[in-house]
C-alpha positions in Angstrom: 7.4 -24.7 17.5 9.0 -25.8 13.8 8.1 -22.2 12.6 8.4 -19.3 14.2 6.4 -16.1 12.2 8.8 -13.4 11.6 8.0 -10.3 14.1 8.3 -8.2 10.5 5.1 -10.2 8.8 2.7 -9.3 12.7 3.8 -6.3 13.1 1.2 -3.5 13.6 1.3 -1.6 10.1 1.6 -5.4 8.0 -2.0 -6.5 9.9 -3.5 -2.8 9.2 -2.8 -3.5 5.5 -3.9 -7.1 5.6 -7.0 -5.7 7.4 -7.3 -3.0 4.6 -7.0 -4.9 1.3 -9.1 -7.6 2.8 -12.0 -4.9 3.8 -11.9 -3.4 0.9 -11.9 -6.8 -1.4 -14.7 -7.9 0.3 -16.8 -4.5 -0.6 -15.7 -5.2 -4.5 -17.3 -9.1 -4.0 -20.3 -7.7 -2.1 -21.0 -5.6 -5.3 -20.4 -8.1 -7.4 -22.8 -10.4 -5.7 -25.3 -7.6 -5.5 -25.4 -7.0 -8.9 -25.8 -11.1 -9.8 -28.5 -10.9 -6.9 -30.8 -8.4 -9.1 -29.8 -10.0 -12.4 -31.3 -13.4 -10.8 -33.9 -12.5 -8.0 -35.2 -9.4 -10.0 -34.2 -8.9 -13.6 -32.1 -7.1 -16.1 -34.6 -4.0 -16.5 -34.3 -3.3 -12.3 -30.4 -4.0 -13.0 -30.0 -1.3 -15.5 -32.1 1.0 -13.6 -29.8 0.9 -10.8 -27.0 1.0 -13.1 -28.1 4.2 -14.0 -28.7 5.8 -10.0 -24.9 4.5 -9.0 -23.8 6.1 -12.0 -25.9 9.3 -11.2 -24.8 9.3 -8.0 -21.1 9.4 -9.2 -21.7 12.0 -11.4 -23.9 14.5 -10.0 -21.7 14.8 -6.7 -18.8 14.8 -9.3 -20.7 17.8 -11.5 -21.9 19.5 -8.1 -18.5 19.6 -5.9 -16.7 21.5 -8.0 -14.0 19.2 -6.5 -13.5 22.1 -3.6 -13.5 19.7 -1.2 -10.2 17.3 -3.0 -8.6 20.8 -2.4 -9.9 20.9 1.5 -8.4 17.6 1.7 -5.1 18.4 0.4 -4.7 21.6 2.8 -6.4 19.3 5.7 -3.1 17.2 5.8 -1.2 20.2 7.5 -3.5 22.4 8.9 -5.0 22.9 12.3 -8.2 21.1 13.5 -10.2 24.7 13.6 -8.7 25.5 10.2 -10.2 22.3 8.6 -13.5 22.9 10.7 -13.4 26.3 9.2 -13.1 24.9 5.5 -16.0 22.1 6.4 -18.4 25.2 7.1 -17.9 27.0 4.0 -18.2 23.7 2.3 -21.5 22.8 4.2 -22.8 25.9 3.3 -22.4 25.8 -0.4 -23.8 22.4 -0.2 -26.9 23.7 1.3 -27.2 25.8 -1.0 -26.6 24.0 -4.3 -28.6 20.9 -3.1 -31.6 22.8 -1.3 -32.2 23.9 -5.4 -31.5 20.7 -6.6 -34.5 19.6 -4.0 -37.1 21.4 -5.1 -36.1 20.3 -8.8 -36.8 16.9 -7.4 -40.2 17.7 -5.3 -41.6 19.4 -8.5 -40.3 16.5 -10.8 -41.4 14.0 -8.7 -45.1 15.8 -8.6 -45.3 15.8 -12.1 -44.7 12.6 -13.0 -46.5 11.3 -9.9 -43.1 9.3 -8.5 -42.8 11.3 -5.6 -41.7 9.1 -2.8 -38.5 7.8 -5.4 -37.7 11.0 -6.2 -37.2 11.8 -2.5 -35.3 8.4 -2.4 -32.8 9.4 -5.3 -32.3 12.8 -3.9 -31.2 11.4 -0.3 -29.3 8.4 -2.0 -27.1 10.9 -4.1 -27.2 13.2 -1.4 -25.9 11.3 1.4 -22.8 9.5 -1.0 -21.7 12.9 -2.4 -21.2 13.3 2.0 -19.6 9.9 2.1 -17.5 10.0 -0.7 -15.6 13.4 0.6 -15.4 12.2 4.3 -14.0 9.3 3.1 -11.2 11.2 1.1 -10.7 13.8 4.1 -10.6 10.9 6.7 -8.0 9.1 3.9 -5.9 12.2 3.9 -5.7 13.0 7.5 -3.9 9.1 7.7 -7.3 7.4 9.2 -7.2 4.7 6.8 -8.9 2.3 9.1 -11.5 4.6 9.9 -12.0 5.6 6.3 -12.2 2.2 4.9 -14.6 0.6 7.6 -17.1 3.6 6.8 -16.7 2.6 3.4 -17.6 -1.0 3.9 -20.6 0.3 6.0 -22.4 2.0 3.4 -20.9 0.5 0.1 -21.6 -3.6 1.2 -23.0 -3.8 4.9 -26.8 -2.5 4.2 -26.2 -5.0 0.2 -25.7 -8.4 2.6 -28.7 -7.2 5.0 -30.8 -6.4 1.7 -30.3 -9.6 -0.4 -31.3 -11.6 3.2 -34.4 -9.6 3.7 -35.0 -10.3 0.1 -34.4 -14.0 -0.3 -36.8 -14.6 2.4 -39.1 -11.6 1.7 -40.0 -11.3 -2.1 -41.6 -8.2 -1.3 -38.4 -6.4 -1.3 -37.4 -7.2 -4.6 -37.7 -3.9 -6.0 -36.0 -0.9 -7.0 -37.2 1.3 -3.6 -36.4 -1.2 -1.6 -32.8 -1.4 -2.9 -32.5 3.0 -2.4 -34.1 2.5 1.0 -30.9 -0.3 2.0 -28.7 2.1 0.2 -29.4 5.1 2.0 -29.4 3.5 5.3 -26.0 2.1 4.5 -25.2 5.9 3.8 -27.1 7.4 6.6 -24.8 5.0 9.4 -21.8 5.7 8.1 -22.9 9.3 8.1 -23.4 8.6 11.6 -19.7 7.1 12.3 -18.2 9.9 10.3 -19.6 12.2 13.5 -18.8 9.6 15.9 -15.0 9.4 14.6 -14.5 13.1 14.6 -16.7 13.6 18.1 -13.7 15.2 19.6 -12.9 17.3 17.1 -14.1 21.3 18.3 -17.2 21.8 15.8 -18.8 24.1 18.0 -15.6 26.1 19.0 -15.7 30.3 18.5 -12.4 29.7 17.0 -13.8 28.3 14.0 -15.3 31.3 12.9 -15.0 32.6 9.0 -12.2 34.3 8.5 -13.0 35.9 5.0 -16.7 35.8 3.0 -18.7 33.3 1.7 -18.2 34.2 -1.9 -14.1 34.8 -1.7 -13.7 31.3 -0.2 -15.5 30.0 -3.0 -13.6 32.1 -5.7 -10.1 31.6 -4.2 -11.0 27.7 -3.7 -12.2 26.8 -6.9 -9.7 28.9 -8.3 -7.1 26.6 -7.5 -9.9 23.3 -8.2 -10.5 24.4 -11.3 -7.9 21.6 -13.6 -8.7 18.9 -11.5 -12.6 19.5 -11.4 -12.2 19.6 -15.1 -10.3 16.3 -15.0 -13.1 14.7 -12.7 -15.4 15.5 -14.7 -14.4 14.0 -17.6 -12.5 10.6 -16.1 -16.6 10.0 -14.3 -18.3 11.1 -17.3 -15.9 8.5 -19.3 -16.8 6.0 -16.7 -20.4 6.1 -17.3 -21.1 7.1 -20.5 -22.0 4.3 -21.7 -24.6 3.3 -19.6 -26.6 6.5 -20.4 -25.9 6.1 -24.1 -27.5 2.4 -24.5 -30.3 3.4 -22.5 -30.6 6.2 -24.7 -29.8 4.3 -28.1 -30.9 0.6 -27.0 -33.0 -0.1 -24.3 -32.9 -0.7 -20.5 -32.4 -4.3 -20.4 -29.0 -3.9 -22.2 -28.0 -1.8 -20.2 -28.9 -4.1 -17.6 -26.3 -6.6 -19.3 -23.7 -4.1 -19.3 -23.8 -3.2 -15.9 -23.5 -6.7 -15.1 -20.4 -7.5 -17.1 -19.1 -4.1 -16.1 -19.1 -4.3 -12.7 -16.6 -7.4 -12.9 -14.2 -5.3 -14.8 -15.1 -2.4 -12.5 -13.7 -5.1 -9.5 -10.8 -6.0 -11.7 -9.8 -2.4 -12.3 -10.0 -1.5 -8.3 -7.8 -4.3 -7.4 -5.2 -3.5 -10.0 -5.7 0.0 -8.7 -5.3 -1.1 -5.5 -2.7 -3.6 -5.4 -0.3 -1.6 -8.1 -0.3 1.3 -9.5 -1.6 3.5 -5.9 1.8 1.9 -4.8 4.0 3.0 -7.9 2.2 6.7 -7.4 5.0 8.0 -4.4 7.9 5.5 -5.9 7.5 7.2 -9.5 7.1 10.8 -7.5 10.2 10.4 -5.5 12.3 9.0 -8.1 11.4 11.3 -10.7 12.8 14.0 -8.1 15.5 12.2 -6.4 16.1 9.2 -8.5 15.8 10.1 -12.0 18.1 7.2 -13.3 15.7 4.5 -12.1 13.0 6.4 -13.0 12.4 4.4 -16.5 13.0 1.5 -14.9 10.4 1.7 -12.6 8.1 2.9 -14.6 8.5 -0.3 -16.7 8.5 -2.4 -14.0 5.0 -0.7 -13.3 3.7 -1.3 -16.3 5.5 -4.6 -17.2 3.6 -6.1 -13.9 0.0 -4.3 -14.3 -0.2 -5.8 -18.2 0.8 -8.9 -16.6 -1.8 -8.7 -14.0 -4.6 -7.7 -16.1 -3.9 -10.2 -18.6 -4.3 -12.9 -15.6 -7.4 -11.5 -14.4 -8.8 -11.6 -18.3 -7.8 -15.2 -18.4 -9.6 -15.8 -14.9 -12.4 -13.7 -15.0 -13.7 -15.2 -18.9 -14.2 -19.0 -17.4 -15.5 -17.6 -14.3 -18.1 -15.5 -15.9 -18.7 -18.6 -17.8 -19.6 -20.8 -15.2 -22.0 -18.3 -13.2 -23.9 -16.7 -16.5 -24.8 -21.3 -17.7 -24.7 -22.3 -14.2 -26.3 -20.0 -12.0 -27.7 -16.7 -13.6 -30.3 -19.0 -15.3 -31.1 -15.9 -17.4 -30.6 -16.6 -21.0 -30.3 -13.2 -22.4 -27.1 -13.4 -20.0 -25.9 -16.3 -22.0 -27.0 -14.7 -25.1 -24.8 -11.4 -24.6 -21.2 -13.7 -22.7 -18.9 -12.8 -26.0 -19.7 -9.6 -24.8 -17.9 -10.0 -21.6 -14.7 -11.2 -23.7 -14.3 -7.5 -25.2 -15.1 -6.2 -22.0 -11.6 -7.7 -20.7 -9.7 -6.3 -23.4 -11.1 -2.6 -22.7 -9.7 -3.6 -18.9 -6.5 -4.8 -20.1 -6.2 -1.2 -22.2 -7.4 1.1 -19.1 -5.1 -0.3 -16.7 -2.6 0.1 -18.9 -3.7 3.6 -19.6 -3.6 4.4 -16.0 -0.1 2.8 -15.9 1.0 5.6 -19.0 -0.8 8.8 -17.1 1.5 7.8 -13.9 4.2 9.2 -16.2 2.3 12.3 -16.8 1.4 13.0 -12.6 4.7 11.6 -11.7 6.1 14.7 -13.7 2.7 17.1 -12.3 1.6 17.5 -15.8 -2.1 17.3 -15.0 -2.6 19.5 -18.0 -1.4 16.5 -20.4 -3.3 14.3 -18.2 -6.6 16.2 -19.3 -5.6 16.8 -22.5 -5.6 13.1 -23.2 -8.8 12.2 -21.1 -10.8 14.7 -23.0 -9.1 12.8 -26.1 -10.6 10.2 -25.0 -13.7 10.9 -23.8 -14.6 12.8 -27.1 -13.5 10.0 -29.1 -15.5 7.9 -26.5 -18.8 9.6 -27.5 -18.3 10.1 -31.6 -17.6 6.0 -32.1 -20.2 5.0 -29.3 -22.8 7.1 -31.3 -22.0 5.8 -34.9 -21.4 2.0 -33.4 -24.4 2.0 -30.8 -27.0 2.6 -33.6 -25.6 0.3 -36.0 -24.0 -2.6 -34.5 -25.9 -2.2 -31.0 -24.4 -3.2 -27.8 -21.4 -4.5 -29.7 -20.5 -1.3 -30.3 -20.3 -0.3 -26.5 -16.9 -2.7 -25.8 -15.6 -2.1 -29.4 -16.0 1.8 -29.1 -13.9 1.9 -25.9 -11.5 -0.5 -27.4 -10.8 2.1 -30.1 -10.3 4.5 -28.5 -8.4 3.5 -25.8 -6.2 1.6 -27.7 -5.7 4.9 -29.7 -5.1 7.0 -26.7 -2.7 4.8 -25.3 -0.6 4.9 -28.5 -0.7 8.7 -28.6 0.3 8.9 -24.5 3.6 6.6 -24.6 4.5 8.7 -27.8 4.4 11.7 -26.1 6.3 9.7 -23.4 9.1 8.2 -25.8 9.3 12.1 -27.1 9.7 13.5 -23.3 13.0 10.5 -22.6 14.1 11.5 -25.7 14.5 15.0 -25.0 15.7 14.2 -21.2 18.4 12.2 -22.9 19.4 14.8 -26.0 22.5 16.4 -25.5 22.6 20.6 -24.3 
């Protein structure tokens, strides 16, 4: 042969990362093409709508977890198979508990307004990804990435390919039960190989018996939960804020738009995410404690390369969006709203470049500065969109968020410059 592969680029870990970022792309493109699918095949009134049950189903698990089980996953990675069992009862039991409540809030809600059969829907959609999304974490943590990212594909794009067939050929199925029933099969089968994964793990085993009460475990758990629950709360409430508030303030269809455009930043974001700064997380860790001289310096490299990056997406995304909205979408309140999309990038360019800035704060484990500034921002979030929303309309959605993210950033690598300041001050 001319050229030989090097054995470093086929090695086993190099194809389990191809395999990874390539799985996990295509789930960001699957959502993307899902959300075009409605905007074309349905319309923006069903778009916004569902805008509005992924969001609530981001949230409510969010609100409803009381993040105990991001602290199950964190002990999981050196405890004993019976000791996580043991922590996965407790957990199931509170989520009986909490969502046996929530269901007959949803049976007498959907009895009164006579939408019974959705209501059951949106209770087993939310439901079943609150499941997902902590298996996926605990699955992530116990170094199953594989595993953990194929579930993922399986109920966040699998069941969205097998919809939009069905529903090309079947215009029946253009509708928004339809789309819960695909999503909570998609939820249900990975449910399924969750179980299947973890069939050898001792469930059923007397050794997995409670060790201390109900009510303790919950106290001592969310005890120790309690900053980041906080912080979850308000980094998914900052997420999708603004959907709620231009349904609220404007009108469905909007928000339709917005979801749109947004789930193209929201794909931008992830890959950023992805591809850089989930990388820099250990490097800035480790040399903060065992490097501090190069700790600057990476930390500039990091953010030197995701400006860079989102900057290039921005410049990639704006013709691309340009090109499906006139030449596809054939919706011309799409066409109407594309300048939107422009500000949209900038509010990408600004969070990833936020993200970048809090690194500094986790690299150091100041999660209370890390809070401090999200609630910052969340509040100042919420005061400009209500002023702009009302006055401006959906303008003010981008242009709120670039406000006061742009403000927040300032105000974070302030405090930053301060903190290198101090490190470098004489004693």
């Amino acid at each position: 042969m001319f050229f030989k592969i090097p054995k470093a680029l086929i090695n086993k870990k190099t194809m389990q990362t191809l395999f990874l970022m390539n799985i996990r792309g295509t789930s960001l493109v699957v959502k993307f093409i899902l959300t075009l699918y409605i905007a074309r095949f349905l319309d923006f009134e069903a778009l916004g709508i569902y805008g509005l049950i992924t969001a609530a189903s981001i949230i409510i698990p969010s609100f409803l977890g009381l993040s105990l089980m991001y602290i199950q996953a964190r002990h999981a990675v050196t405890q004993s198979l019976h000791k996580i069992i043991e922590g996965l009862h407790y957990y199931g039991r509170y989520l009986f508990y909490i969502y046996s409540i929530l269901l007959c809030f949803t049976v007498i809600g959907g009895a009164v307004t006579e939408t019974q059969f959705l209501a059951l829907l949106l209770f087993l959609f939310i439901f079943l990804e609150h499941l997902n999304q902590d298996f996926y974490g605990l699955l992530l943590n116990l170094s199953k990435p594989m595993a953990a990212n194929v579930l993922h594909f399986l109920r966040a794009a699998s069941w969205a390919i097998i919809y939009m067939i069905v529903a090309f050929f079947y215009p029946a199925f253009r509708n928004i039960e339809s789309l819960l029933i695909g999503g909570v099969i998609g939820s249900f089968s990975a449910l399924i190989g969750f179980f299947w994964v973890t069939r050898n793990w001792p469930w059923l085993s007397p050794k997995n018996i409670q060790s201390i009460s109900f009510k303790k475990w919950i106290f001592l758990n969310f005890k120790e939960a309690r900053l980041i629950y906080l912080n979850n709360i308000i980094t998914t409430f900052s997420s999708y804020l603004n959907h709620f508030l231009i349904t609220a303030f404007l009108n469905i269809e909007l928000t339709g738009i917005y979801v749109f455009f947004s789930q193209a930043i929201s794909a931008m974001l992830n890959l950023i995410r992805t591809g850089i700064i989930q990388i820099s997380k250990p490097k800035l860790v480790r040399a903060y404690k065992e490097q501090p001289e190069q700790y600057n310096s990476f930390l500039h490299s990091c953010f030197k390369q995701t400006l860079l990056t989102s900057i290039l997406f921005a410049l990639f995304a704006c013709p691309f969006m340009y090109i499906i909205v006139h030449y596809f979408l054939n919706r011309p309140l799409a066409e109407e709203w594309l300048p939107l999309f422009w500000l949209m990038c900038i509010t990408m360019i600004i969070a990833s470049s936020r993200e970048v800035a809090n690194l500094a704060f986790y690299s150091r484990y100041m999660d209370n500065l890390i809070v401090k500034y999200n609630l910052f921002g969340l509040s100042g979030q919420v005061l400009f969109s209500l002023v702009l929303l009302p006055t401006i309309g959906l303008w003010g959605a981008p242009i709120a968020s670039i406000i006061i993210g742009a403000l927040t950033l300032i105000l974070i690598y302030r405090e930053i410059a301060n903190m290198i300041k101090l490190k470098k001050a004489p004693t």
